[in-house]
Each structure stands twice: as structure tokens, then as C-alpha cells.
C-alpha positions as CSV (number, residue, x, y, z in Angstrom):
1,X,0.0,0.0,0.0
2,X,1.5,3.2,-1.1
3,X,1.7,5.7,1.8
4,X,0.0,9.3,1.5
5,X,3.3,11.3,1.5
6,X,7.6,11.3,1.7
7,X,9.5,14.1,2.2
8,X,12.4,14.3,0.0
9,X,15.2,16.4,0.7
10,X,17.8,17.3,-2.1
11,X,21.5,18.5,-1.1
12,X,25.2,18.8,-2.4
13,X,27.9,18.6,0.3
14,X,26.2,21.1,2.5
15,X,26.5,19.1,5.9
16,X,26.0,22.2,8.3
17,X,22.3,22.8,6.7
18,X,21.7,18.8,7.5
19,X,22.8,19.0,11.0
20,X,21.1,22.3,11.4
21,X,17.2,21.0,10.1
22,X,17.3,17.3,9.2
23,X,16.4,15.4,12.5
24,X,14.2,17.7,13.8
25,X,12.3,17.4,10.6
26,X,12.5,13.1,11.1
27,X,11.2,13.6,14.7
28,X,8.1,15.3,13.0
29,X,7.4,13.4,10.5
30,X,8.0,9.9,12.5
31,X,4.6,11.2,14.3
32,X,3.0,10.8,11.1
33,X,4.8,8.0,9.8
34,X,6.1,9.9,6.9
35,X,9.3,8.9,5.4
36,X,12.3,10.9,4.8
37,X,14.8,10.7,1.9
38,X,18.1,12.7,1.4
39,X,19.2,12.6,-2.3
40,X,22.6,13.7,-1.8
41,X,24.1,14.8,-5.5
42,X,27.6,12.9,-5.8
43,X,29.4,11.7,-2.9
44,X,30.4,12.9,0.0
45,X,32.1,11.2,3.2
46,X,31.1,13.4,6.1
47,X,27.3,13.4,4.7
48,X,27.4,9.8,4.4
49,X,28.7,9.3,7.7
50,X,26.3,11.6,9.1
51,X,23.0,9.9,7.1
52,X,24.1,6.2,8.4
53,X,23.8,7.8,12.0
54,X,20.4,8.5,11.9
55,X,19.2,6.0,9.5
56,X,20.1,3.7,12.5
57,X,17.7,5.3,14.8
58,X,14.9,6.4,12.4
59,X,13.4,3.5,10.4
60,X,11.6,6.3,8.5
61,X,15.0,7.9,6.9
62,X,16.8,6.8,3.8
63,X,19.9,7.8,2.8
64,X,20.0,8.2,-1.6
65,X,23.3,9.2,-3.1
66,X,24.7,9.4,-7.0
67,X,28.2,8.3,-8.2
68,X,28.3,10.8,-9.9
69,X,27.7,14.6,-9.6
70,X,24.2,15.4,-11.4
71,X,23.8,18.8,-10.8
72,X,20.8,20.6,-9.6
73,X,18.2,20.0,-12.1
74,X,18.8,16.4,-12.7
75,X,19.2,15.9,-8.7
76,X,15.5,17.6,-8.2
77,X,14.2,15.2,-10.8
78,X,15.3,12.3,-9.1
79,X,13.7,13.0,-5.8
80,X,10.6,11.9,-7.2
81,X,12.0,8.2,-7.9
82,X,13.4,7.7,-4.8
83,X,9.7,6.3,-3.4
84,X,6.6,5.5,-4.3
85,X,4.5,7.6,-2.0
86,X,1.1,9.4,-3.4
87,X,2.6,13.0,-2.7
88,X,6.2,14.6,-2.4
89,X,7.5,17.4,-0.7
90,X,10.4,18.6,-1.2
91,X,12.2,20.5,0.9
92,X,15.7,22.4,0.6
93,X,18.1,21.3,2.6
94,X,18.6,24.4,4.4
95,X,14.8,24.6,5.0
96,X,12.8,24.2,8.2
97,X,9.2,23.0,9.0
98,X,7.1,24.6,11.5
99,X,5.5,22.5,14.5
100,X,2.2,20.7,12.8
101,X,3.1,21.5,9.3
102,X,3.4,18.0,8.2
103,X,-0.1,17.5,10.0
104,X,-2.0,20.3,8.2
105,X,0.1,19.1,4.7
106,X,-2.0,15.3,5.5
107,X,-5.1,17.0,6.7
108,X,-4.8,18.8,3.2
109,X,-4.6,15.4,1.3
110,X,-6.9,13.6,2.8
111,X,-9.9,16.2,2.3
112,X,-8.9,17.4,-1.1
113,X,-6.5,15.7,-2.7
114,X,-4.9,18.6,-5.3
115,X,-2.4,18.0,-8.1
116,X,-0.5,20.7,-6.6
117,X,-0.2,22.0,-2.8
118,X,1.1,25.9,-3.1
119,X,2.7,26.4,1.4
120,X,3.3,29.7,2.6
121,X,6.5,31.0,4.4
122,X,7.9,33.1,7.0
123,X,9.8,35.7,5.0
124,X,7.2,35.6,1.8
125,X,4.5,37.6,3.4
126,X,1.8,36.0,1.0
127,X,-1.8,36.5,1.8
128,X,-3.9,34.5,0.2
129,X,-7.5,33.0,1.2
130,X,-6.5,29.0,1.9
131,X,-8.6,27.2,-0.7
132,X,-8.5,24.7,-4.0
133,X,-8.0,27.0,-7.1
134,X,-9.2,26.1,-10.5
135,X,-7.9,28.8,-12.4
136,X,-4.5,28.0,-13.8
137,X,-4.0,32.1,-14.9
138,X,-5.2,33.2,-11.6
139,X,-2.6,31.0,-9.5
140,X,0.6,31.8,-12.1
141,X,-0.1,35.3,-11.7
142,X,-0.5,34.9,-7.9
143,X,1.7,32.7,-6.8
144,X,4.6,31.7,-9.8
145,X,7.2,34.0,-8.3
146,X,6.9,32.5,-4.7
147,X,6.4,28.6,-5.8
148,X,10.3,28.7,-7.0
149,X,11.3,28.3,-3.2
150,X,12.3,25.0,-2.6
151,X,10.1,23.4,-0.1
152,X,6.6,26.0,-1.1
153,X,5.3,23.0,-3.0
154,X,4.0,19.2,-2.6
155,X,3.3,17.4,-5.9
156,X,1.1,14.6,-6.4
157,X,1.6,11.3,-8.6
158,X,-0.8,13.1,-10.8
159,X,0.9,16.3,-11.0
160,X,4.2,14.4,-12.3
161,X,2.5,12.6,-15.5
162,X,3.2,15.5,-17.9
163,X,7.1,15.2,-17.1
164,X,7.8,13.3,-20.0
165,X,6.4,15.9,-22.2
166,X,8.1,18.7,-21.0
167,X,11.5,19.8,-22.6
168,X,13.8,20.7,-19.5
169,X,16.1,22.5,-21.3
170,X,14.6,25.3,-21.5
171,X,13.7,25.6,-18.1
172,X,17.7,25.4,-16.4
173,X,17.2,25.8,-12.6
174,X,13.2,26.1,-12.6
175,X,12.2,22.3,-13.7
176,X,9.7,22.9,-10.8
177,X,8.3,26.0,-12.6
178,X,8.0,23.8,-15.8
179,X,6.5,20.7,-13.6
180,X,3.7,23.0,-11.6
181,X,2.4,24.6,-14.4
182,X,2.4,22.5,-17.2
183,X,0.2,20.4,-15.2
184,X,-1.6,23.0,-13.9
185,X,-2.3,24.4,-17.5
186,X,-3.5,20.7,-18.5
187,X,-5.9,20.2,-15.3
188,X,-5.9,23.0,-12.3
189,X,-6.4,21.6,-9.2
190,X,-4.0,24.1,-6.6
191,X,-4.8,24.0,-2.8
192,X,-3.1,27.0,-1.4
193,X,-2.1,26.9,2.7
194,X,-1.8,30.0,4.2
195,X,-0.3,29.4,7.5
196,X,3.4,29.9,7.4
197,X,4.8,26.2,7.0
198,X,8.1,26.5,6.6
199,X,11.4,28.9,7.4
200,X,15.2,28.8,7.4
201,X,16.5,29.1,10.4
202,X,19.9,30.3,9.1
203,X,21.1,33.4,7.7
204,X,23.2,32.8,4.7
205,X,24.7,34.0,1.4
206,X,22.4,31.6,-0.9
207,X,24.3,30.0,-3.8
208,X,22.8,32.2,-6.3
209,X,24.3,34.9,-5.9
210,X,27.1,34.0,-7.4
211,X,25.5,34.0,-10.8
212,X,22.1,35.8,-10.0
213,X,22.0,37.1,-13.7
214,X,22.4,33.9,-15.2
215,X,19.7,32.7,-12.8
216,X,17.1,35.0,-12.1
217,X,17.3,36.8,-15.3
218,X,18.3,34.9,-18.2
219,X,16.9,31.0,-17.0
220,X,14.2,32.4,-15.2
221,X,12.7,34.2,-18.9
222,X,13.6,31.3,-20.5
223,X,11.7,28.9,-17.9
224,X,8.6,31.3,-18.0
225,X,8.5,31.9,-22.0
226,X,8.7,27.9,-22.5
227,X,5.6,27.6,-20.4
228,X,2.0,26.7,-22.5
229,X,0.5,29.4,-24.4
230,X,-2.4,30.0,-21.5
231,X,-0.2,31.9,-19.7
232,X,1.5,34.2,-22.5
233,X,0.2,37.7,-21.3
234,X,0.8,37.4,-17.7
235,X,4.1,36.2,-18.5
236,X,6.5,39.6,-18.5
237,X,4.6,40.3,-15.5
238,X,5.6,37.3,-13.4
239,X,9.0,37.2,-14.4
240,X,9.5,41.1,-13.3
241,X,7.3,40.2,-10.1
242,X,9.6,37.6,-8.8
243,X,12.7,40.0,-8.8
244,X,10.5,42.5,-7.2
245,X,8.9,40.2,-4.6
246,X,12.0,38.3,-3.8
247,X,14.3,41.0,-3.9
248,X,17.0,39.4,-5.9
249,X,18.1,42.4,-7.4
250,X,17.8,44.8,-4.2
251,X,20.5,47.4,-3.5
252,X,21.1,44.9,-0.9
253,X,21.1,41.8,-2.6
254,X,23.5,43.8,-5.9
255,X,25.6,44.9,-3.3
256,X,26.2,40.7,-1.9
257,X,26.7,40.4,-5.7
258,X,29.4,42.9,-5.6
259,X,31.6,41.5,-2.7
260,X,31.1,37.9,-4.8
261,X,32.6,39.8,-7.6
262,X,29.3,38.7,-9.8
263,X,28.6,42.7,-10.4
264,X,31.2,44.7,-11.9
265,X,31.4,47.7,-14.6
266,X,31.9,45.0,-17.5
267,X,28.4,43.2,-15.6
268,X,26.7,45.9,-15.3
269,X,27.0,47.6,-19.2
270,X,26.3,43.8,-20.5
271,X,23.0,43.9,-18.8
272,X,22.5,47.5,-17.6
273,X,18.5,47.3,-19.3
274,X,17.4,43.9,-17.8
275,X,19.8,45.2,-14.2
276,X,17.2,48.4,-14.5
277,X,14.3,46.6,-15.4
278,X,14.6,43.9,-12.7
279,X,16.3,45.9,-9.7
280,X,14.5,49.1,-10.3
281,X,16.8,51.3,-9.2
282,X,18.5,54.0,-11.5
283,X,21.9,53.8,-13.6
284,X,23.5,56.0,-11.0
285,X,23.3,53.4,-8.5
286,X,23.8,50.7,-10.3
287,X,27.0,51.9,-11.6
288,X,28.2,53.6,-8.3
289,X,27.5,49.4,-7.0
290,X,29.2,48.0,-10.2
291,X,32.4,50.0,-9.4
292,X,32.3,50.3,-5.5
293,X,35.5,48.9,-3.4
294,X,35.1,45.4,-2.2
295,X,37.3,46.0,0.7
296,X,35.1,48.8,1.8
297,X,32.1,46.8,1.2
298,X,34.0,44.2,4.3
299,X,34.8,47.0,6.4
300,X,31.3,48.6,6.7
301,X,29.8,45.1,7.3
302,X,32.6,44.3,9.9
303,X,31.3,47.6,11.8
304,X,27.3,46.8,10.8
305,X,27.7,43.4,12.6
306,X,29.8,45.0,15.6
């Protein structure tokens, strides 16, 4: 008998997240006997090590890891395979759960039964009535920019029969994008959860910075225009709206980007009309960011933090 829902958790060699969320999100879900996968991408000792230590106290936790490296996309993919549970949620490994969130997720599935399971967040600050959506338009314009958060979304077995159709090369770092609403665009059936499920409890420099314009500009217009033709004239809007919603491209975030040495002069004039168009803030800044002193950028955080 298949069980209701797993909870697969994709990571590459990031051990301090693991320690930091992972048994505290078995002791949860042992309540409900839901299991827990890691798909580790490649190999890695310590995270090995550490995965055979608690898959010798919790029955419910299985440890998945490639020979090889697979890389983000193709790692995602795989979490689906690893079980053959009516629902998956996937969570980042860096990602947290709220007391009774895997409680209301099951309550969710056993009264309704969606395609697709759209979860709020701490730091989002989505308000949305909690309901079953029918209108695929009405939930890419709503909630598109948000459901790109790794661990916002719980798929169904039904919600995963269109992945053979879709062509994932045109959606590089956003097969979940492609996934949600390809299916959603064949047969809408969104439950949206308003309560904040999940958080990160840590404060980091996410790995996406590093190549934020690759990312969130060029991939993420790519992902979006390959989507089905239902969705064409929201489409310029949704890509704009998650810069501006997520603050990818905020003064703040540019200026992370800076110190990483992904913004410079030679960045900025390559992509000063998307930088504009995504960041909203006017050549003047961007430029005095593009060509500001890294070491001064270290000294003013040295003093913010003392």
C-alpha cells in the first residue's frame, strides 16, 4: 500500500544545513509515519557518515546518493524516484518546517486531494485566502514567483505525469516551474495553505548569488517563456514580479553580488537594461554598486555586525 506522502530532501555537500534541520524534521514526520529521503548529488564522506547515523535510529529515513555529480536539475528530478508515495515534498536542505506543518500538509490530502499544494513562508508575506484554485491564470499570476522556493510545493503522482512531455532545457534551474504549471495548465487543481509552514532558520549568502543574472534573469525568462501558451500575457509580468517580490536584485542583494565579484562595470554595461528593469533602481546606482571597493564593502559590514 502506497503511503499518503515522503518528504524528499535534495543536497550537495552542504553538511552544516543537515545537522542544522534534518532530525528535527524526522522527529516530525516519525509522528506521522512519513518517510524521509536525502538525495545527496555525488558523494560525499562526512554526509554519508552523518546519514548512516540516523538512519540507525529512524526507520523512516533513507539515505539516496549518485556516483556521480548530477547537478541541480537532474538531482531535483530524481527525488521523485526515490519512493513511491502518493505525494512529495520537497524541501531544501537548508529549509525548516514549523510544529504541525506536516499535520496540516496530510489533513490537506486527505480532504482534497490537489495536483499541486502551493505552502506559505515566514519571509514571503503571501496573503492568500486557503482554498482549491481552479484557475490556472489566476494562480501563475498569484503565486509563480513565490512557488520557486524550494520546499513551497508538494506534488502529487498526478501532478508528475506530464514530465515526460516537458522539454527541461529550457527551463535550467526552474524544472519545478515547468513541472507546476504544465500540469496545472492541462488540469488546475492548486490548494493554497496560508499558514506559514516553513522557514530557514539560518542566515546565509544563498548560492545564487554567485551568478544571479544567469539565474534569475536569463533561465528564469527562459523557464517562464517555454511555459503553455495560457499563460502568455501574464508572462512579462511574473518574471519582473519575482525580482521585485523576492528581492533578488535589491540594492542589498546587488551589493552581496558585488563583494562575490558577480557585479562589476563589464556586468553591469552587458545587462544594464534587464539590471534596470529587474532591480529598479536607477543607472546612478547601479553603476556607483558596479564599481564600488570590495574592501570597503568588508569594512562597513565588519562595523554593521559590531
Amino acid at each position: 500500500m502506497k503511503e499518503n506522502l515522503s518528504i524528499v530532501i535534495p543536497s550537495f555537500n552542504r553538511i552544516d544545513f543537515l545537522k542544522l534541520n534534518l532530525e528535527e524534521i524526522i522527529n516530525q514526520a516519525y509522528e506521522h509515519n512519513v518517510q524521509v529521503f536525502l538525495s545527496q548529488d555525488g558523494i560525499d564522506d562526512e554526509i554519508r557518515k552523518f546519514s548512516k547515523q540516523i538512519e540507525s535510529r529512524y526507520e523512516n529515513f533513507h539515505f539516496k546518493e549518485s556516483n556521480t555529480r548530477l547537478g541541480h536539475d537532474d538531482n531535483f528530478l530524481k527525488c521523485f524516484d526515490v519512493h513511491n508515495s502518493k505525494f512529495t515534498w520537497i524541501l531544501g536542505d537548508s529549509i525548516s518546517v514549523h510544529k504541525g506543518s506536516i499535520r496540516e500538509v496530510l489533513d490537506v490530502i486527505d480532504e482534497y486531494s490537489p495536483s499541486i499544494i502551493g505552502l506559505n513562508a515566514d519571509h514571503r508575506k503571501i496573503n492568500s485566502s486557503q482554498k482549491k484554485y481552479e484557475d490556472p491564470r489566476f494562480v501563475f499570476s498569484k503565486f509563480a514567483w513565490h512557488l520557486t522556493y524550494t520546499g513551497s510545493v508538494v506534488y502529487s503522482r498526478n501532478a508528475l505525469n506530464i514530465i515526460q512531455s516537458i522539454d527541461f532545457s529550457r527551463s535550467i534551474d526552474f524544472p519545478h516551474t515547468a513541472i507546476i504549471f504544465h500540469s496545472l495548465a492541462k488540469e488546475c487543481s492548486f490548494f493554497w495553505i496560508d499558514s506559514n509552514l516553513i522557514y530557514s532558520k539560518q542566515k546565509k549568502v544563498s548560492y545564487w548569488h554567485a551568478k544571479a543574472i544567469e539565474t534569475f534573469i536569463c533561465n528564469w525568462e527562459s523557464a517562464i517563456h517555454s511555459l503553455p501558451g495560457i499563460y502568455n500575457d501574464l508572462k512579462e509580468e511574473v518574471i519582473l514580479k519575482h525580482s521585485y517580490k523576492a528581492k533578488v536584485f535589491s540594492f542589498k542583494s546587488l551589493v552581496k553580488m558585488r563583494l562575490l565579484g558577480s557585479m562589476n562595470l563589464e556586468i553591469f554595461i552587458n545587462n544594464r537594461q534587464k539590471l534596470a528593469q529587474h532591480s529598479q533602481l536607477n543607472s546612478t546606482t547601479l553603476i556607483a554598486i558596479s564599481i564600488f571597493p570590495k574592501f570597503l564593502i568588508r569594512v562597513f559590514l565588519f562595523l554593521f555586525r559590531k
